[in-house]
Phi, psi and omega in degrees: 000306162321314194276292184340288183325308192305280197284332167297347170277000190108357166289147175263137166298158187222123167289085136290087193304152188223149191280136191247202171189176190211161143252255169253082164107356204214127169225154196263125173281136189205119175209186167185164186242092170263149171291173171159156198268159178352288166224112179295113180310155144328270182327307226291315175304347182257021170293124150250012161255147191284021164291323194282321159325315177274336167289347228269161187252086144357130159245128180277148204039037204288156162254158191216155188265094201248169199240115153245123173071230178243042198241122153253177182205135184239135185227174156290124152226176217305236154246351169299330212086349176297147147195142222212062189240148143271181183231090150313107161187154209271114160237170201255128178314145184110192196268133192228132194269155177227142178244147209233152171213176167242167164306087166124339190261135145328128182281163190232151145261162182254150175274120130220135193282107203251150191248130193302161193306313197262359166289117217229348170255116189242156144214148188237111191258134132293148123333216169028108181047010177240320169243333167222154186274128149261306178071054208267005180300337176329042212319304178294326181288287186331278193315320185286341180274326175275030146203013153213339228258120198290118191310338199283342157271011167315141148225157205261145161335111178284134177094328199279337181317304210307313192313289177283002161276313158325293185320289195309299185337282153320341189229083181259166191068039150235144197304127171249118183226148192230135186256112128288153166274353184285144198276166164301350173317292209284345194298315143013279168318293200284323160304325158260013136282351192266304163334317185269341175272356202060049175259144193320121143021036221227192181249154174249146162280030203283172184245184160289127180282122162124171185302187144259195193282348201264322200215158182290344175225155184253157184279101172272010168309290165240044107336287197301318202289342186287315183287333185297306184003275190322294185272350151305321173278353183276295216260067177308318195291330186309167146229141183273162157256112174263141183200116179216225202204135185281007175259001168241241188216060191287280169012266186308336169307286169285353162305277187343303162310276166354307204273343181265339160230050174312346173286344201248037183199132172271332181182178178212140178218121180265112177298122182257126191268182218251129196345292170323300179308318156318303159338258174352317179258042175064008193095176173257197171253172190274026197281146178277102197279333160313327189267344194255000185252022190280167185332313191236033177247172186292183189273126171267166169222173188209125207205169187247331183183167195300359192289296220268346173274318163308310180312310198276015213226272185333300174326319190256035166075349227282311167233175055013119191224134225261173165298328190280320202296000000 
């Protein structure tokens, strides 16, 4: 009904691309479709509060066209307006850009990042209290930081840009992916704060805002354990570097992943937040750091910000950190 309307007042669809990634033969697709009016201001494109995302009208089942080279592929998206397909087809590692449009909508180009053969170190970050402060366990603080709270007042993890513009450097043509609970409403926002903060490049992972058909709110628990999944059946050869945070459930995530995939993990290195924050999120978690740092599991490290997780990364050979650094 929302769609209807939505176009009898004059909206068009609008393709919003999202950063993809690829392997050998394969690249992950990533967009969402929305209504929105024709030609869109200077201002109305520079909103930066994050309400008008959610409210914004998803086209469902839309075909979206996507374009590599002179290879076309027409998919489907969702009922979200999402869409989250592969592609078979062969591209050359590094970054390559694909172009995408719906029925009616301007074409855009995608970002996708095809991650080299031989690459053998990935990292994978949580958002939420690990890169930007949020504090989103909050219930009143969550709403107030999504849908109204002016993005330019996020503030980033002090030290972590560095951590993963490191990490990325040193291990270059491997996948940098920031794993989240947050919906796609929002990726917009968070690509341009993570733009501004200097943080590497990468794909974001979100989930759909809203109910699903089994249950009234969706799991982001497992959203994350289901992408780890994933990128355990993409990158078989990889080992991650996991990084998150002690105020949800990285922790108990990432053990969990370990123990089921130890080819697949290089260390985890965890932010610890700082009481007040701790408060705020309900506390921390309980991981036992003697069982999870023993001899023959990969290595945790533990930290207050990304400075003191880089030393301890650094010890263990993982980055390079200069004598000034």
């Amino acid at each position: 009904m929302r769609e209807r309307l939505g176009r009898r007042r004059g909206l068009v669809p609008v393709v919003i691309p999202y950063s993809g990634y690829g392997g050998d033969g394969w690249i992950r697709v990533l967009c969402r479709v929305l209504l929105a009016r024709p030609v869109a201001s200077t201002k109305a494109r520079a909103t930066i509060r994050g309400w008008r995302s959610f409210v914004s009208i998803p086209v469902a089942d839309c075909p979206v066209t996507i374009r590599v080279g002179d290879d076309e592929f027409t998919v489907t998206a969702d009922r979200g307006g999402v869409v989250d397909v592969d592609i078979a087809i062969p591209l050359e590692p590094g970054v390559r850009s694909i172009r995408l449009q719906a029925d009616g909508s301007a074409e855009v180009t995608a970002r996708i990042f095809v991650v080299e053969p031989d690459a053998r170190i990935g990292i994978v970050s949580d958002i939420d209290d690990t890169v930007m402060v949020t504090a989103l366990p909050r219930p009143f603080l969550a709403a107030w930081n999504t849908f109204v709270l002016d993005e330019h007042a996020r503030r980033p993890v002090p030290g972590m840009a560095v951590l993963l513009e490191r990490l990325a450097r040193e291990n270059p043509g491997s996948p940098v992916v920031y794993l989240s609970t947050g919906a796609w409403n929002v990726a917009p926002t968070l690509d341009r704060f993570m733009s501004r903060n200097l943080y590497p490049p990468g794909t974001m992972l979100l989930t759909d805002w809203g109910p699903t058909h089994d249950r009234l709110f969706r799991s982001g628990r497992e959203h994350k354990r289901d992408s780890l999944e994933r990128l355990a059946r993409e990158f078989p050869d990889i080992r991650w570097v996991l990084i998150g945070d002690d105020g949800q459930h990285d922790e108990e995530l990432y053990r969990a992943f370990a123990e089921s995939h130890p080819e697949n993990v290089a260390a985890v290195a965890i932010r610890q937040l700082s009481t007040p924050e701790a408060v705020f999120a309900g506390g921390r978690s309980r991981a036992d750091e003697s069982e999870l740092s023993r001899g023959d599991a990969a290595p945790w490290v533990w930290a207050p910000d990304g400075a003191g997780l880089a030393h301890q990364l650094a010890r263990l050979g993982f980055i390079t950190i200069d004598d000034g650094g």
